[in-house]
DRENDO-1510 file (C-alpha; in Angstrom, 1 decimal, always signed):
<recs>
REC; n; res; u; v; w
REC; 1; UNK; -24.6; -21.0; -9.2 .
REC; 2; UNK; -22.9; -20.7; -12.7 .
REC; 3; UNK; -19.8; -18.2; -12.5 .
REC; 4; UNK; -18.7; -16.7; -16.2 .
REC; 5; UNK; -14.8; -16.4; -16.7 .
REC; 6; UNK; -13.8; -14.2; -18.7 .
REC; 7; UNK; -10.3; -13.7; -20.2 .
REC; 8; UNK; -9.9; -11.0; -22.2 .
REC; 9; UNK; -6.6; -10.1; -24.5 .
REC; 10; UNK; -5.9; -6.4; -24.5 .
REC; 11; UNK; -6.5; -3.6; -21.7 .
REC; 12; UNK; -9.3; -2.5; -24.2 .
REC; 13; UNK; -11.0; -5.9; -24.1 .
REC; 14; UNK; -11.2; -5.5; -20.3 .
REC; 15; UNK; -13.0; -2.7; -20.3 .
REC; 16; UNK; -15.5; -3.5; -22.5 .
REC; 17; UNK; -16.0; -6.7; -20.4 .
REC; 18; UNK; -16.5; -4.9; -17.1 .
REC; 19; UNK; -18.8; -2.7; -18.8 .
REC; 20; UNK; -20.8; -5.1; -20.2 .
REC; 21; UNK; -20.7; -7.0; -16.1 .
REC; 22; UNK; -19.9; -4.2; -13.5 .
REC; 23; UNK; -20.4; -7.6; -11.3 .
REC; 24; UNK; -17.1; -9.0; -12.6 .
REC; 25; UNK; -14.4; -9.3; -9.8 .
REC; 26; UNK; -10.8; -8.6; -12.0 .
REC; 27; UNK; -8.4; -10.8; -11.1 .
REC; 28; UNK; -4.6; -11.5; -11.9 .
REC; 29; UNK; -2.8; -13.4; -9.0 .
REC; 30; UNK; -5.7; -14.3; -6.7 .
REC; 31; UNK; -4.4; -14.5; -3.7 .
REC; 32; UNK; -7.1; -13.0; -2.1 .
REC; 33; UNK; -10.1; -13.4; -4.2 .
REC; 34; UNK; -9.5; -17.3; -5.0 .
REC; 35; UNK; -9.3; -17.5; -1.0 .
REC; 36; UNK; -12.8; -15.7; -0.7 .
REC; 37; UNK; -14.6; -17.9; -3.3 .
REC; 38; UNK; -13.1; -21.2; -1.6 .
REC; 39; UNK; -14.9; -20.1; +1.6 .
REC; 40; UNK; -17.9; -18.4; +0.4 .
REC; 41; UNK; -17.4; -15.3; +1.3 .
REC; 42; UNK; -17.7; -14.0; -1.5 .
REC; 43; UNK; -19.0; -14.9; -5.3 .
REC; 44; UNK; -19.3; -12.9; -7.9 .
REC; 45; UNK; -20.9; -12.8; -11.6 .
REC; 46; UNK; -18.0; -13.8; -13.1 .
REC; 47; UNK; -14.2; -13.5; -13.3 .
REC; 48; UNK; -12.1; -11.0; -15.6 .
REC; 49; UNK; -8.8; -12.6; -15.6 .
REC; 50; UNK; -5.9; -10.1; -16.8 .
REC; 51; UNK; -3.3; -12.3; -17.0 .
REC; 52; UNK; -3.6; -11.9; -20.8 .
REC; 53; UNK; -3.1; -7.9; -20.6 .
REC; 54; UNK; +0.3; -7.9; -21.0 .
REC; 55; UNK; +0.8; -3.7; -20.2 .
REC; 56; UNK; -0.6; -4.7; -16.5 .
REC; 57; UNK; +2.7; -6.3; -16.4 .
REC; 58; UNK; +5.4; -3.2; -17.3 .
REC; 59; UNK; +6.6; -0.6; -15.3 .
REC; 60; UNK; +8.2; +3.0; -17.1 .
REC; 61; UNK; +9.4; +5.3; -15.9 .
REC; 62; UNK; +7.7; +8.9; -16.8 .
REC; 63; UNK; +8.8; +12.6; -18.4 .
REC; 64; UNK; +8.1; +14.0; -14.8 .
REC; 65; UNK; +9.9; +11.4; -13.1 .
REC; 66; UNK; +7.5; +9.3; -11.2 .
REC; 67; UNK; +7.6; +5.7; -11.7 .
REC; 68; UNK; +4.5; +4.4; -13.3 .
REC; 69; UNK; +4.1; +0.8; -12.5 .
REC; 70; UNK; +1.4; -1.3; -13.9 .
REC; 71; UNK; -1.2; -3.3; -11.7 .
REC; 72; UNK; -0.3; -6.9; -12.9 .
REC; 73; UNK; +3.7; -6.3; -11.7 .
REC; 74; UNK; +4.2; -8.8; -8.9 .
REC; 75; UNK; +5.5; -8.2; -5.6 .
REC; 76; UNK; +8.8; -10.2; -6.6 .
REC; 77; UNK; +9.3; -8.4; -9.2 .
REC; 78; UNK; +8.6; -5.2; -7.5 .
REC; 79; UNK; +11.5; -5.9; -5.0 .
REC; 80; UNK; +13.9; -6.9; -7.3 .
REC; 81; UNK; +13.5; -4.1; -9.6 .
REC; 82; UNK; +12.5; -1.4; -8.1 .
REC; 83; UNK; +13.4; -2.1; -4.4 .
REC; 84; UNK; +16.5; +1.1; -4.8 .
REC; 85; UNK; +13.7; +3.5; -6.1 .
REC; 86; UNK; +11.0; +2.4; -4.0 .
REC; 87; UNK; +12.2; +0.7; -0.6 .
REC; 88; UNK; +9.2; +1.2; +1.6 .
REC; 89; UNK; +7.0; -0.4; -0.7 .
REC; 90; UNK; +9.6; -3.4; -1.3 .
REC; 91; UNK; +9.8; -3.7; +2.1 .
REC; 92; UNK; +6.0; -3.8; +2.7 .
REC; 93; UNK; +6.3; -6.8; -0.3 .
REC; 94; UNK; +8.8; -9.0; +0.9 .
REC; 95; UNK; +6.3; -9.4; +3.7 .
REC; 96; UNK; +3.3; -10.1; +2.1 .
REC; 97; UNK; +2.9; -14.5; +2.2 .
REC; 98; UNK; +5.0; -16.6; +1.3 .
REC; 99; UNK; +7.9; -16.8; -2.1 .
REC; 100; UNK; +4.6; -18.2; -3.8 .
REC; 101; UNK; +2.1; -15.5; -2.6 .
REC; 102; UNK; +5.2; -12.7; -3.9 .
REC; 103; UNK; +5.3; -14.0; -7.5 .
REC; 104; UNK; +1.6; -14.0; -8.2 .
REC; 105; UNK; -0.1; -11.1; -5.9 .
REC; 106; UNK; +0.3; -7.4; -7.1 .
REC; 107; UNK; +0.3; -4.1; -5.2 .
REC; 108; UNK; -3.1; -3.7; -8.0 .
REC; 109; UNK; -5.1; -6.6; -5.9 .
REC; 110; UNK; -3.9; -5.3; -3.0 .
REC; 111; UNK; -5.8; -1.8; -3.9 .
REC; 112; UNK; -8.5; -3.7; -5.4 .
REC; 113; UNK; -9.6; -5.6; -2.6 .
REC; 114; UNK; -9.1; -2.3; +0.1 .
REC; 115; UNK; -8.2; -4.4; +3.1 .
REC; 116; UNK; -7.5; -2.1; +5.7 .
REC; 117; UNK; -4.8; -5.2; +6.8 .
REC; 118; UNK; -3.6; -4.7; +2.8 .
REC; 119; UNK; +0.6; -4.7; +3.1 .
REC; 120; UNK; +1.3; -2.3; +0.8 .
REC; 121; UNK; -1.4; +0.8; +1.4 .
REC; 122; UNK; +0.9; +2.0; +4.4 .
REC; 123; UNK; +3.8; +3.2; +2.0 .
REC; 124; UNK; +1.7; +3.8; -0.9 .
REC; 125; UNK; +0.1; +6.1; +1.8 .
REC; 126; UNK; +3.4; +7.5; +2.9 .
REC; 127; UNK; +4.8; +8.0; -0.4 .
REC; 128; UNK; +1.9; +10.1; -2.0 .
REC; 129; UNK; +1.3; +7.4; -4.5 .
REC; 130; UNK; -1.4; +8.1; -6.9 .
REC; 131; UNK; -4.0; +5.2; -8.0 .
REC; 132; UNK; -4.1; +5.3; -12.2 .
REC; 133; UNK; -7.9; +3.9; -12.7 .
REC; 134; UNK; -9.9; +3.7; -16.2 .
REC; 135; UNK; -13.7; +3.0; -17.6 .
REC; 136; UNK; -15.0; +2.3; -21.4 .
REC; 137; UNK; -17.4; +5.0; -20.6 .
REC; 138; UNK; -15.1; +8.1; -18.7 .
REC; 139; UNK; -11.7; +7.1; -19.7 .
REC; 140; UNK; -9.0; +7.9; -16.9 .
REC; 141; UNK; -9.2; +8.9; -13.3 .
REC; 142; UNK; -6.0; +9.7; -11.0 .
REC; 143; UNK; -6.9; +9.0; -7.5 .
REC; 144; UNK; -4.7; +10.0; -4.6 .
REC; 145; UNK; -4.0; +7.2; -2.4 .
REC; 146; UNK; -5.2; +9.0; +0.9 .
REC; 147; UNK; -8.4; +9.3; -1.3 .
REC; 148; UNK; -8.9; +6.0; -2.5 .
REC; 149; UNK; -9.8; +4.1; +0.8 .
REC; 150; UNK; -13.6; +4.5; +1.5 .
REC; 151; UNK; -14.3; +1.9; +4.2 .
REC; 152; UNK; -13.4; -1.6; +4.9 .
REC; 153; UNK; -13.0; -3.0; +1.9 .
REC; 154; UNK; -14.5; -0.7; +0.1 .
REC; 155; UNK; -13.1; +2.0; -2.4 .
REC; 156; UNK; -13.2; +4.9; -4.5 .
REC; 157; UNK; -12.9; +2.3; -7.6 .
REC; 158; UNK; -16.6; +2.6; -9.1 .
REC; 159; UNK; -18.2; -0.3; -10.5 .
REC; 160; UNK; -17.3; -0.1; -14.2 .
REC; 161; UNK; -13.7; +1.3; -13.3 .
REC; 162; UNK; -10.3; -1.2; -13.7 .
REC; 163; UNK; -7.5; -0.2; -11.7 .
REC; 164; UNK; -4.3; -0.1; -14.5 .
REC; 165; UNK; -1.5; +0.7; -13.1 .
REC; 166; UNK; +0.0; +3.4; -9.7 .
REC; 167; UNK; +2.3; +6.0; -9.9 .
REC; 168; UNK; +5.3; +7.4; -7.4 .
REC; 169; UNK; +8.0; +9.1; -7.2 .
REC; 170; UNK; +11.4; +7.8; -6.4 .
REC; 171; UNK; +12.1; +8.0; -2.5 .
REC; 172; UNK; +13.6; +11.4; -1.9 .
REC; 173; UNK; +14.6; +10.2; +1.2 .
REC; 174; UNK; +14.8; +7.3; +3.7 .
REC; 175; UNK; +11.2; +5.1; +3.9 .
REC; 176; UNK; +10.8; +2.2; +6.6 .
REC; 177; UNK; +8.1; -0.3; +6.9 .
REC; 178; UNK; +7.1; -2.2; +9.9 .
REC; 179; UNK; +4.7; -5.0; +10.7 .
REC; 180; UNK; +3.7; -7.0; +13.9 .
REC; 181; UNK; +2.1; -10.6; +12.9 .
REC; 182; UNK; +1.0; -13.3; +15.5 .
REC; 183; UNK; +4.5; -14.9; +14.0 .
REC; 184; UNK; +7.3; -13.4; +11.3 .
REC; 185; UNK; +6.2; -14.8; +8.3 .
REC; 186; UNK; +3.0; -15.7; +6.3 .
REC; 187; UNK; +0.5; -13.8; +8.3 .
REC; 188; UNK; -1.9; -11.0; +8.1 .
REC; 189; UNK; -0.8; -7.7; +9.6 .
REC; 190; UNK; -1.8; -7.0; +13.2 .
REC; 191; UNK; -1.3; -3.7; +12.6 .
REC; 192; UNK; +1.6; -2.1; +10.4 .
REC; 193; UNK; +3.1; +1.4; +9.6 .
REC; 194; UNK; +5.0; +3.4; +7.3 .
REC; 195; UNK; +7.4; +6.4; +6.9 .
REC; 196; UNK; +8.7; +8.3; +4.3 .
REC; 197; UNK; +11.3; +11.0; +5.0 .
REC; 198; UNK; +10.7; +14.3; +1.8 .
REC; 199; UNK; +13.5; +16.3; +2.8 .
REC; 200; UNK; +13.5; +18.2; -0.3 .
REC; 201; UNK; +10.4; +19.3; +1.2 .
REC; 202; UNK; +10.9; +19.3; +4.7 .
REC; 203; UNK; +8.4; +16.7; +5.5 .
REC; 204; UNK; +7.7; +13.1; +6.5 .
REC; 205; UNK; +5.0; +11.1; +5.2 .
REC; 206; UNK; +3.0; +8.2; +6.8 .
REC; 207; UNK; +1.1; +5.7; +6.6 .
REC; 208; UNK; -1.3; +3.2; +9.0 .
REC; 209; UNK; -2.5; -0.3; +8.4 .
REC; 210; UNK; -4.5; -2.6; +10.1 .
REC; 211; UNK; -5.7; -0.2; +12.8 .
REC; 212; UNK; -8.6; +1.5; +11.7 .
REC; 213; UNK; -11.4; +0.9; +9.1 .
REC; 214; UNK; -9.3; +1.8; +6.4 .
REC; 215; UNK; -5.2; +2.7; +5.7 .
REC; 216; UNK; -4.7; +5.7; +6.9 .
REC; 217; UNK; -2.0; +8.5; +7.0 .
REC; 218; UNK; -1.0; +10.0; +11.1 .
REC; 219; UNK; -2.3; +13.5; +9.4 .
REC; 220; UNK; -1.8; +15.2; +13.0 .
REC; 221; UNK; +1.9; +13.9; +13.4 .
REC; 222; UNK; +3.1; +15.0; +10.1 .
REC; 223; UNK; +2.0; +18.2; +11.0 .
REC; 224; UNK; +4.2; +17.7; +14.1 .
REC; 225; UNK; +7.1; +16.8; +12.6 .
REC; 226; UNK; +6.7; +19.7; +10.0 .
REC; 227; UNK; +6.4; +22.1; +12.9 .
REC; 228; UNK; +8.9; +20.6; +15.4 .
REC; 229; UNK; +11.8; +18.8; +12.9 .
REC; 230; UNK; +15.2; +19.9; +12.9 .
REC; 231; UNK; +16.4; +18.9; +10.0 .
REC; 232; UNK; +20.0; +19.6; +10.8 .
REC; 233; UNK; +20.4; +18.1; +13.9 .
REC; 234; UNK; +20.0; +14.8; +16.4 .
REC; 235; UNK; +16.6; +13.5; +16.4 .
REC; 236; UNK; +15.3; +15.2; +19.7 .
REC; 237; UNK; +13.9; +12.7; +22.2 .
REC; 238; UNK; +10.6; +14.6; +23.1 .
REC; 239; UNK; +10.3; +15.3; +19.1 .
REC; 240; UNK; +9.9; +11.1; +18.9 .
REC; 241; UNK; +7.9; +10.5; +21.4 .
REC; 242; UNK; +5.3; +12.9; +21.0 .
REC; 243; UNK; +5.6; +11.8; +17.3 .
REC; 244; UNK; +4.2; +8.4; +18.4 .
REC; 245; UNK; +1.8; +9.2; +20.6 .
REC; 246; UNK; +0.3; +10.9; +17.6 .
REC; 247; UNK; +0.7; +7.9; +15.6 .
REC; 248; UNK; -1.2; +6.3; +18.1 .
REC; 249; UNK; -4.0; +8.8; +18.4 .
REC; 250; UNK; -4.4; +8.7; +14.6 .
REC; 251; UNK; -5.4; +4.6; +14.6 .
REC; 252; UNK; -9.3; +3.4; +15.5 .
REC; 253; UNK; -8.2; -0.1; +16.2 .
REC; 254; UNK; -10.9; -2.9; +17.1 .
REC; 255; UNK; -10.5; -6.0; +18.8 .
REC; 256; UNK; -10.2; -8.8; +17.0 .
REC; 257; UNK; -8.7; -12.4; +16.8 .
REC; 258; UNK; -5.8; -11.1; +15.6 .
REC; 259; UNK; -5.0; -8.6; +18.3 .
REC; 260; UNK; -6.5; -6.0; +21.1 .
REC; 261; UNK; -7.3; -2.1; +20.3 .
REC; 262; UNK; -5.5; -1.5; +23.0 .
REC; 263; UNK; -2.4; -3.5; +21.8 .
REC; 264; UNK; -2.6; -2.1; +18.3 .
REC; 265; UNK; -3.0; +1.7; +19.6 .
REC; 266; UNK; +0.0; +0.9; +21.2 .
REC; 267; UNK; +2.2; -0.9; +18.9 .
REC; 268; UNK; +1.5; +1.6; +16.6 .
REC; 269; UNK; +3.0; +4.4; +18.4 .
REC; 270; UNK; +6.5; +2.0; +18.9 .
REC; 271; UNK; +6.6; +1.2; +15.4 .
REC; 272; UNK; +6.0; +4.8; +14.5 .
REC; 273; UNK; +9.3; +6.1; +17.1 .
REC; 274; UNK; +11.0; +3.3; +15.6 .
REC; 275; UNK; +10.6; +3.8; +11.6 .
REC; 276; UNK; +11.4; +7.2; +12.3 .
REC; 277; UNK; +14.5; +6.6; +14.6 .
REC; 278; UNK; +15.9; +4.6; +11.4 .
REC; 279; UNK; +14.3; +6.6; +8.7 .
REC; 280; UNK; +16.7; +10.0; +10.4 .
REC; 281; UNK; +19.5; +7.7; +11.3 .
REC; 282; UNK; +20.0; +6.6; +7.6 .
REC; 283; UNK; +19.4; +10.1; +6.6 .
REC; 284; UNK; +21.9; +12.0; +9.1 .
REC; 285; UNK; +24.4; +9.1; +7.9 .
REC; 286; UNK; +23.8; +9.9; +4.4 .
REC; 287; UNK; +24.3; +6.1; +3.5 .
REC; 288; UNK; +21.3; +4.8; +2.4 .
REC; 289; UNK; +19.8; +1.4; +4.4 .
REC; 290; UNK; +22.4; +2.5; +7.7 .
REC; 291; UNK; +19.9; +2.5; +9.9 .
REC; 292; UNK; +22.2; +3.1; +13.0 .
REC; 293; UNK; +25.1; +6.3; +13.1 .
</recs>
């Protein structure tokens, strides 16, 4: 079957096109569409390659002080440049594949393709990042990330829609990311989480991947912590480990090849005691990345 590609110049040109074919599957690194194709998983109408859009690639930073980064940034480029102001979400990227897989895929494919095993949706999650999306026809939508996941694979991201760029704001506080893989390097996440410590606001953000139909934020143990947190004093024991049992309630993991719902429910409440353990460490320190103090 005959598969259009289309390569249009300017964010403008894009739209139009995807107009014009709602069927087109946008693509700028491939790392997981190129992959689908190969195996026929998938196929679609055509290809909208936005390599040419060269705004995809920039990242500003805004009047209110949010960090606006475009869709086409690469993960490389995301850790080296923004890994101070962002360090859950560079985490989550140095990760993701391999040196190869970093320089081409984006945290944009990563939101367009709505794996629930996606590396970065746990501290987009966490950090209250907010999904910049656009159409010919309505213009702009800002979509919460805690809104944007719909189903496995599936998204808020309507079919004439382009996702352009995310926004969020410099951490506030500590942020950890952790992931268990059937080895360290160049696999898909068993199951993965993320924290975010606000304490401006006297809160802790999370995020889940991996473990239920979509990425998902441990709603129930925020509340916890927002409760039960002392914020001026030693990380109480009982605090942490109801924290991640919490955690663990909050995941709908399945068995897979990958890994067991049991193992996952589990893993997720340790890597949810642990992220925290370092995220208050490194706070109570006040050096930033001293996990231990």
């Amino acid at each position: 079957m005959r598969m259009e590609f289309l390569r249009p110049a300017t964010w403008a040109a894009a739209l139009e096109a995807k107009a014009a074919m709602p069927g087109a599957a946008p693509i700028q690194g491939g790392t997981d569409m190129m992959v689908e194709i190969n195996f026929d998983v998938h196929r679609p109408d055509a290809l909208l390659d936005l390599n040419r859009v060269a705004e995809l690639t920039r990242w500003t930073t805004e009047e209110d002080g949010r960090l606006r980064v475009g869709a086409g940034v690469p993960y490389t480029r995301l850790i080296d440049e923004l890994g101070d102001r962002l360090p859950g979400l560079a985490q989550a990227a140095r990760t993701v594949g391999s040196p190869q897989i970093r320089n081409r895929g984006t945290v944009g494919g990563n939101l367009g393709a709505a794996s629930p095993a996606g590396d970065s949706h746990p501290p987009l999650l966490a950090g209250d990042a907010v999904i910049e999306v656009e159409s010919a026809a309505r213009g702009v939508r800002m979509i919460p990330a805690a809104e944007f996941y719909l189903g496995v694979k599936r998204s808020a991201l309507r079919s004439d829609e382009l996702i352009r760029a995310f926004w969020m704001s410099p951490a506030s506080g500590p942020q950890y990311f952790s992931k268990v893989g059937t080895r360290n390097a160049m696999v898909i996440a068993v199951c993965s989480f993320a924290i975010a410590l606000h304490p401006g606001e006297r809160r802790v953000g999370t995020g889940i991947g991996s473990a239920a139909p979509t990425p998902r934020r441990a709603v129930a143990a925020e509340e916890f912590l927002a409760a039960e947190l002392d914020w001026d004093a030693r990380l109480d024991p009982e605090v942490l480990r109801r924290f991640g049992e919490l955690a663990s309630e909050a995941a709908s993991p399945i068995d897979d090849v990958r890994g067991t719902a049991g193992y996952r429910g589990h893993a997720i409440g340790v890597m949810a005691r642990r992220t925290l353990t370092w995220a208050w460490n490194e706070f109570r320190s006040g050096h930033p990345g001293r996990r231990a103090g």
